[in-house]
C-alpha positions in Angstrom: 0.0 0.0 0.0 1.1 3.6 -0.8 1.6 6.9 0.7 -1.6 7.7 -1.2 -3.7 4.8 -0.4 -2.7 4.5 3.3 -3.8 8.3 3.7 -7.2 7.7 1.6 -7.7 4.4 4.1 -7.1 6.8 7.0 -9.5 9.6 5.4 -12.3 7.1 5.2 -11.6 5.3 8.7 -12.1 9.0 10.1 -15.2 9.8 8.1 -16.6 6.3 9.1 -15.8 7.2 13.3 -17.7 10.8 12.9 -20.9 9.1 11.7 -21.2 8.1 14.8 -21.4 4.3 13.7 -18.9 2.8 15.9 -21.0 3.9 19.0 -23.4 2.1 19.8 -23.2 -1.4 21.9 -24.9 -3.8 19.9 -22.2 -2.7 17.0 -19.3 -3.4 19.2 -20.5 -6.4 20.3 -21.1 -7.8 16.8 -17.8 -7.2 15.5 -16.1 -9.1 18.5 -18.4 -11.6 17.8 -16.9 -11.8 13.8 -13.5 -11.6 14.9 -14.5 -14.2 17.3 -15.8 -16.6 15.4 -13.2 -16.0 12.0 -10.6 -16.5 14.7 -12.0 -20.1 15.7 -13.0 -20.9 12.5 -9.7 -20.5 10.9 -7.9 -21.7 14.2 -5.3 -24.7 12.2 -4.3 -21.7 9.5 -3.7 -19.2 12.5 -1.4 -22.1 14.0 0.4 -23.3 10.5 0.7 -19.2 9.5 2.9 -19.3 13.4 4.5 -22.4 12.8 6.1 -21.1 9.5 7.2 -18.3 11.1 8.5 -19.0 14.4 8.4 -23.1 14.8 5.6 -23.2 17.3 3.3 -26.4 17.9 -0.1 -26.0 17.1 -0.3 -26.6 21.4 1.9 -23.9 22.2 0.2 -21.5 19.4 -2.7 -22.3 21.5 -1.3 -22.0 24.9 0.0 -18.4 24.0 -1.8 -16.8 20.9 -5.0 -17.9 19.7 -6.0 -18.5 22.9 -5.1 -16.2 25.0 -6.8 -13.8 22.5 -10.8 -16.0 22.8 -10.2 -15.1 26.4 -10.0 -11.5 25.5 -12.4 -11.3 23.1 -14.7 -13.6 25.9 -13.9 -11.0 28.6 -14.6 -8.0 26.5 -18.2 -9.4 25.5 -19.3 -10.0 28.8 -18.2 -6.9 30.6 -18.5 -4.0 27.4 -22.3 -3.8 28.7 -20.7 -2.4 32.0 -17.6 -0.7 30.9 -19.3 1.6 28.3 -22.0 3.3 31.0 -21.3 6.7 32.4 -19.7 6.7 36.1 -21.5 9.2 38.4 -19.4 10.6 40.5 -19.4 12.8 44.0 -20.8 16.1 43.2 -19.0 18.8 45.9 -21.1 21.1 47.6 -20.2 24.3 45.5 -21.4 22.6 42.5 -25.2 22.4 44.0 -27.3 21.4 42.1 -25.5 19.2 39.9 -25.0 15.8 38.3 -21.3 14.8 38.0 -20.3 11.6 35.9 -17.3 10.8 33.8 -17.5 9.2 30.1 -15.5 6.7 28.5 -15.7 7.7 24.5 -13.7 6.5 21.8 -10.1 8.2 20.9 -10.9 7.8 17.4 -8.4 6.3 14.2 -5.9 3.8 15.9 -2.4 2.8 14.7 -1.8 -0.6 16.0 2.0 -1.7 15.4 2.3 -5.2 16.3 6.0 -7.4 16.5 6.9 -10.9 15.3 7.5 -12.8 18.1 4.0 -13.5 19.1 2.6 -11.6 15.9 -1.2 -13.2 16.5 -1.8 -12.5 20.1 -0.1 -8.7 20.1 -2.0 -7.5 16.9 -5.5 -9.1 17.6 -6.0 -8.8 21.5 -5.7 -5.0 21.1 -7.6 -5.0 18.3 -10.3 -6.1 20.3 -9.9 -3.7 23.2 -10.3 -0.9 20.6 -12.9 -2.0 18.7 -14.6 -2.7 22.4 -13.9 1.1 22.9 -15.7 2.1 19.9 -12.3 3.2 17.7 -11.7 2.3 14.0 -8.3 0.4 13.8 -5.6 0.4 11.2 -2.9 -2.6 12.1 0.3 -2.6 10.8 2.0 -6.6 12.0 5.6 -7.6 11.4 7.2 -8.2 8.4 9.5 -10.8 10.2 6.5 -12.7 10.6 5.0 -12.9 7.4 2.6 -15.8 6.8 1.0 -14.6 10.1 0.8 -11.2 8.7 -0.7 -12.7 5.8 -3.3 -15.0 7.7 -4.4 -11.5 10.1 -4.7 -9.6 6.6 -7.1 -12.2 5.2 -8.9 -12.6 8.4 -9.4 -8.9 9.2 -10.9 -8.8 5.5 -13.3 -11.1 6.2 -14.6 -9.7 9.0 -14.0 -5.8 8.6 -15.3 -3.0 6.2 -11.7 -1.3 5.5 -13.6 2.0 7.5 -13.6 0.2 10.5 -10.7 -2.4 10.7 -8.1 -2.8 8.0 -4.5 -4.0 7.9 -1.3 -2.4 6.4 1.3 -5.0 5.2 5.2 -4.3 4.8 8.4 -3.3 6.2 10.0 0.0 6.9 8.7 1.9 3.8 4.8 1.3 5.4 5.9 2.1 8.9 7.5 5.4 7.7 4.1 6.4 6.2 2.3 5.8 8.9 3.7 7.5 11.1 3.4 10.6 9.1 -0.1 10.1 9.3 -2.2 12.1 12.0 -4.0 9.2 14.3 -5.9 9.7 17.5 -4.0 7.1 18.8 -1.1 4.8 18.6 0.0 1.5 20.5 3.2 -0.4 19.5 4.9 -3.0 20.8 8.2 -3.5 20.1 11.8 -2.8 20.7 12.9 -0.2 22.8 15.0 1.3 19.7 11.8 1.4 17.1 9.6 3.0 20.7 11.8 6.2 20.6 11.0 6.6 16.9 7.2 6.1 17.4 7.3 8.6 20.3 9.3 11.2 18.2 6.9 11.1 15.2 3.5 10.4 17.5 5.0 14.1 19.0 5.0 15.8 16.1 0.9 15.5 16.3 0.9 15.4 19.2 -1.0 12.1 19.5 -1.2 10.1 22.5 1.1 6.5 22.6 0.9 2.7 24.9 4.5 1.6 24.4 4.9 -2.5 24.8 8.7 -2.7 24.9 10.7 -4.7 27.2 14.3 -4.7 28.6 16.4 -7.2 31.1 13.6 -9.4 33.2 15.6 -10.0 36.1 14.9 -13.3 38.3 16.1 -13.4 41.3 16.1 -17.1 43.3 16.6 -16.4 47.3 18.0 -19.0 49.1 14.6 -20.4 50.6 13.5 -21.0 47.6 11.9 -24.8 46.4 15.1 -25.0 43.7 13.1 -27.9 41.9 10.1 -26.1 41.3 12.0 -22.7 40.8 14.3 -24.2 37.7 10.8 -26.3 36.0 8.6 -22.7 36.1 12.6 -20.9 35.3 12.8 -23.3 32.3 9.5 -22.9 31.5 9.3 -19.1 31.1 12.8 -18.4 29.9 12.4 -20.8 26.7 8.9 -20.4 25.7 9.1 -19.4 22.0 12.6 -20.2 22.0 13.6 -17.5 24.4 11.6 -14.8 22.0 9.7 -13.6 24.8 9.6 -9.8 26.0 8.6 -10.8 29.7 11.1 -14.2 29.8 13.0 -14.2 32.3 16.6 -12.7 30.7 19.0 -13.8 33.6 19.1 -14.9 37.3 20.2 -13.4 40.0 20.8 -15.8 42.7 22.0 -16.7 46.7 25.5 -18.2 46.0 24.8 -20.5 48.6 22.5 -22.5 45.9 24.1 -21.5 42.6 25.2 -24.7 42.0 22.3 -26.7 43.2 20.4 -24.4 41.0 22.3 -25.0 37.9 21.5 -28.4 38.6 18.0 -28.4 38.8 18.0 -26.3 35.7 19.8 -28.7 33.5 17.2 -31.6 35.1 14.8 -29.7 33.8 16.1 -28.7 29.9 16.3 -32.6 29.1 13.4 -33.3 31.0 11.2 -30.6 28.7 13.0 -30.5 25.9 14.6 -34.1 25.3 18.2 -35.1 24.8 18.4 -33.0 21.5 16.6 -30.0 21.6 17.7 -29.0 18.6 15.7 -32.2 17.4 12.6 -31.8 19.1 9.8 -30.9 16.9 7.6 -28.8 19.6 10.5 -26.4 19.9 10.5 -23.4 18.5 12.9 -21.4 16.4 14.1 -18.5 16.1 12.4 -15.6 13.8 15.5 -14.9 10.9 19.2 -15.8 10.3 19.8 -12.1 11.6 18.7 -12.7 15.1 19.9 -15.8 15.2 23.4 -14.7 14.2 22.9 -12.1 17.0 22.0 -14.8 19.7 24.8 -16.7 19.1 26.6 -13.8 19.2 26.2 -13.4 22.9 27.1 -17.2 23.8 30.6 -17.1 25.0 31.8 -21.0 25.0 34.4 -20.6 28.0 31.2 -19.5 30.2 28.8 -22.0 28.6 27.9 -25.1 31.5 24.4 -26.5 29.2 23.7 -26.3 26.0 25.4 -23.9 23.5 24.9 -25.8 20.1 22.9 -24.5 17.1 21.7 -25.5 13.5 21.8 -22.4 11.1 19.8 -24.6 8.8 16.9 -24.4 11.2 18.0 -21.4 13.0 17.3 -23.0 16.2 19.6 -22.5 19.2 19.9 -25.3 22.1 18.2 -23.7 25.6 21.7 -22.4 26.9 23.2 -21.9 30.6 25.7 -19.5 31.0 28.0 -19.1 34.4 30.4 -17.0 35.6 29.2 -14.1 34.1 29.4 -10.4 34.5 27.6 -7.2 33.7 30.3 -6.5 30.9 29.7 -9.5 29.1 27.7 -9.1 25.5 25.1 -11.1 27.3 24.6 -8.3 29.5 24.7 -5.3 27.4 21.5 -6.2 25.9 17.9 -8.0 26.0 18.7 -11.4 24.9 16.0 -12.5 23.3 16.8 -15.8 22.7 17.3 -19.0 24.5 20.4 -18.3 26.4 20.3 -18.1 30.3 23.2 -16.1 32.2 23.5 -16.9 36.0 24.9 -14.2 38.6 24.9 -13.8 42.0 24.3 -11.3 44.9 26.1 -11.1 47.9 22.7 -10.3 49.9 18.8 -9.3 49.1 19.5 -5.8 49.5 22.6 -5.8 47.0 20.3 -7.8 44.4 17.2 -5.0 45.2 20.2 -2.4 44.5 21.3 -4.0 41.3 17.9 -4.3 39.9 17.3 -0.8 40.3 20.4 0.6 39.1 19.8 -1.0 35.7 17.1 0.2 33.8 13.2 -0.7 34.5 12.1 -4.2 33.6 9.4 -4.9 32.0 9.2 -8.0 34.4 10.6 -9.2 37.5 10.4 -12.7 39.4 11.1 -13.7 42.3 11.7 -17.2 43.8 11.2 -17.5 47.6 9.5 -18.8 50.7 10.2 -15.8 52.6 6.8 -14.0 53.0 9.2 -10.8 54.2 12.1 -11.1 51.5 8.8 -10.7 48.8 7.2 -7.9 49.9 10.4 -5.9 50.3 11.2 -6.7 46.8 8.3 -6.0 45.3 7.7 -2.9 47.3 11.2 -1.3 46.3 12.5 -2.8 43.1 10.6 -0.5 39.8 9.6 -3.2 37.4 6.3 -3.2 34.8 4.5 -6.8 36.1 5.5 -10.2 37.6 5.4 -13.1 39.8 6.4 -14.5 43.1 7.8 -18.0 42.7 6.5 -18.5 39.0 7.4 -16.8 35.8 5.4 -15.1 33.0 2.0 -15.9 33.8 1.2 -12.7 35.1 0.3 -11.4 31.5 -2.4 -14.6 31.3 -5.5 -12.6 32.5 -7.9 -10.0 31.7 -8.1 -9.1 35.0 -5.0 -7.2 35.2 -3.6 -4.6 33.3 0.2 -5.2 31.7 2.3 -3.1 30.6 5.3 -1.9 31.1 7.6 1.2 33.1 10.2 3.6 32.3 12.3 2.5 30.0 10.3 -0.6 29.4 7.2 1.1 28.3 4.1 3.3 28.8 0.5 2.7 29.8 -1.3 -1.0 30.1 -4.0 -3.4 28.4 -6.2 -6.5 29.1 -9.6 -6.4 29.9 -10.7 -3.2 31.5 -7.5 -1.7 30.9 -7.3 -2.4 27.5 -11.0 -0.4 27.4 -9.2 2.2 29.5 -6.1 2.8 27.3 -8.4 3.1 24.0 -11.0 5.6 26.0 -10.8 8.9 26.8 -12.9 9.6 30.0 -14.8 12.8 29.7 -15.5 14.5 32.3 -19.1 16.6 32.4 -21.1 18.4 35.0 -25.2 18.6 34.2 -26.2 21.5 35.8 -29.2 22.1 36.6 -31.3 25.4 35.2 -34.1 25.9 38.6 -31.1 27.7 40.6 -28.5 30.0 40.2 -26.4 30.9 43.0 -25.1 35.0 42.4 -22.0 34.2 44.5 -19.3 33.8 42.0 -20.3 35.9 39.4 -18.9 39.8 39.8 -19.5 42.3 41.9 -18.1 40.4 44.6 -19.0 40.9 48.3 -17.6 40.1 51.1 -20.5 37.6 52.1 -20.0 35.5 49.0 -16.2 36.0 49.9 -17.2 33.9 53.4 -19.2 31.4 51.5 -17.1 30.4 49.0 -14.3 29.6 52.1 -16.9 27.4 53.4 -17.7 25.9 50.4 -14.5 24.9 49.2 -12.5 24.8 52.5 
């Protein structure tokens, strides 16, 4: 799609949003029932679309994409009813006689930018939290993931009028003209590096951003922790997807005093999910392009390696890795790894590893292994982090019921369920005043009684 065609799609999408016809409930409603039901209708393509792109079992595709985005769409149907009424609110006394009550209304157009590693469930679960809010949606997925971004193009079709939901396929060229465009909105997910650039041209018109980014995930394993259970939910979390995970756990922090038990456990646990040959094993992923996969491997060093380490290029898949003896100025460290490699360090105490995490830069995520009631709520209370979990990994981001997103440098503003419908909203706020009385004591002359009854008023 060209310059010229993108604007014309945005031209129409606006048009479309001032008649007024994304409104009403009943329209909502129907089209997340559509997506609903193309989505489990066309549930084996979704899954074979993911597969060619990332390696993922039709389970796993499941587990993590298709799934988790019917549970959206499920939530979102059964609460819209309640989310799209006006809230009354407190009315103060000066305001007598009055009606107070904030409503949610739609932004508008919406940019959604979507990335490859889970290029189903990050483009369609916010689609739905828009189209719940009553926006028109333009997506733009990955072009690393590109039978996926083929499947959502033909799927959106299906369901969509191009005024209310249409897709945008390509690489940087389509990006660029995009974001030249004026939208009400924007939400991306991505890297941290392609965030900046969002934020720079959403400034320029001056449109409000959600930024999904990510950054290190620290997890930190306190020496009364259940090491068993700690390195199946570690192993679990960190090589999901192959490792291409924003909220996977990107190294440990851990009590010296169980390093090596912990290690241990972890390598137990690789053969025990993954088999003798990982590299072998058909329900494990792969990763995205020969680029990141060169990059990955990049940040193995062999002398540090103590599991794993081997690769195929010819399948770009990378054996779930264990890395020891490391230090914060390995490559490892100087970046998200985004892959399947696992660096282990240590802390000389829980307030050194609380001190470490927060001199780094603001996780997206942040675990923590432990059956110290006390060591858990003085990390979470002190250490700045977007979302996480105590004594589990990842899971955290599985629910409607909670809002995730990230902080700092790992993001802006939140989604799923309610907050999805808040971050596509804005909330007006109105006073209905009533017309049978008038108070004179704010309009001009002032005198000294009104003086006294304003003080009391708004005291």
């Amino acid at each position: 799609m060209n310059e010229a065609e993108i604007r014309q799609l945005i031209t129409n999408q606006r048009q479309y949003f001032l008649s007024g016809a994304t409104l009403p409930l009943p329209s909502r409603l129907e089209a997340l029932k559509k997506l609903k039901n193309a989505i489990k209708h066309r549930e084996e393509q979704i899954h074979q679309a993911i597969k060619a792109d990332l390696g993922k079992s039709s389970f796993e595709s499941y587990m993590c994409e298709t799934g988790l985005t019917l549970s959206e769409i499920t939530y979102m149907e059964r609460h819209l009813k309640s989310f799209v009424r006006e809230k009354r609110v407190h009315t103060p006394l000066a305001q007598f006689h009055s009606r107070s009550f904030k409503k949610p209304s739609p932004h508008g157009v919406v940019l959604i930018m979507s990335p490859w590693n889970y290029p189903f469930l990050l483009t369609i679960e916010p689609l739905a939290d828009a189209l719940a809010a009553g926006n028109t949606v333009i997506l733009k997925p990955s072009a690393y993931s590109p039978h996926t971004s083929e499947i959502i193009r033909s799927l959106i079709e299906e369901c969509f009028d191009p005024s209310l939901a249409a897709v945008v396929t390509g690489g940087r060229a389509e990006n660029t003209c995009l974001l030249n465009e004026h939208f009400d909105y924007i939400f991306f997910t991505g890297s941290q590096a392609v965030g900046r650039q969002v934020m720079k041209k959403a400034s320029e018109h001056l449109t409000p951003v959600t930024l999904e980014l990510g950054g290190k995930s620290p997890c930190i394993v306190e020496k009364t922790a259940s090491l068993k259970l700690a390195a199946k939910r570690i192993v679990f979390g960190k090589f999901l997807n192959c490792g291409q995970t924003c909220v996977a756990p990107d190294y440990i922090l851990c009590d010296p005093s169980i390093q090596e038990p912990l290690i241990e456990e972890l390598k137990k646990q690789i053969e025990k999910q993954f088999g003798d040959n990982p590299l072998s094993n058909t329900q494990y992923g792969k990763i995205i392009n020969e680029k990141h996969f060169q990059r990955v491997c990049g940040l193995i060093e062999p002398s540090k390696v103590v599991h794993g380490g081997g690769s195929d290029k010819k399948t770009l898949k990378i054996e779930p890795t264990i890395l020891d003896h490391v230090t914060w100025e390995d490559a490892c460290m100087q970046e998200e790894i985004f892959g399947p490699v696992l660096p282990i360090l240590t802390f000389t105490s829980l307030e050194d590893a609380i001190q470490t995490v927060n001199s780094k830069a603001h996780p997206l995520a942040l675990y923590l292994f432990t059956s110290d009631k006390g060591a858990a709520r003085k990390v979470i209370s002190r250490c700045g982090f977007g979302g996480g979990c105590i004594n589990d990994t990842i899971i955290h981001l599985a629910t409607s019921e909670m809002g995730f997103g990230g902080f700092g440098e790992s993001g802006m503003g939140s989604y799923h369920g309610k907050a999805g419908f808040d971050t596509f909203s804005h909330y007006k706020s109105i006073v209905d005043k009533k017309t049978w009385l008038d108070l004179p004591m704010r309009y001009q002359p002032y005198r000294t009684l009104y003086g006294k009854m304003i003080r009391m008023f708004l005291k």
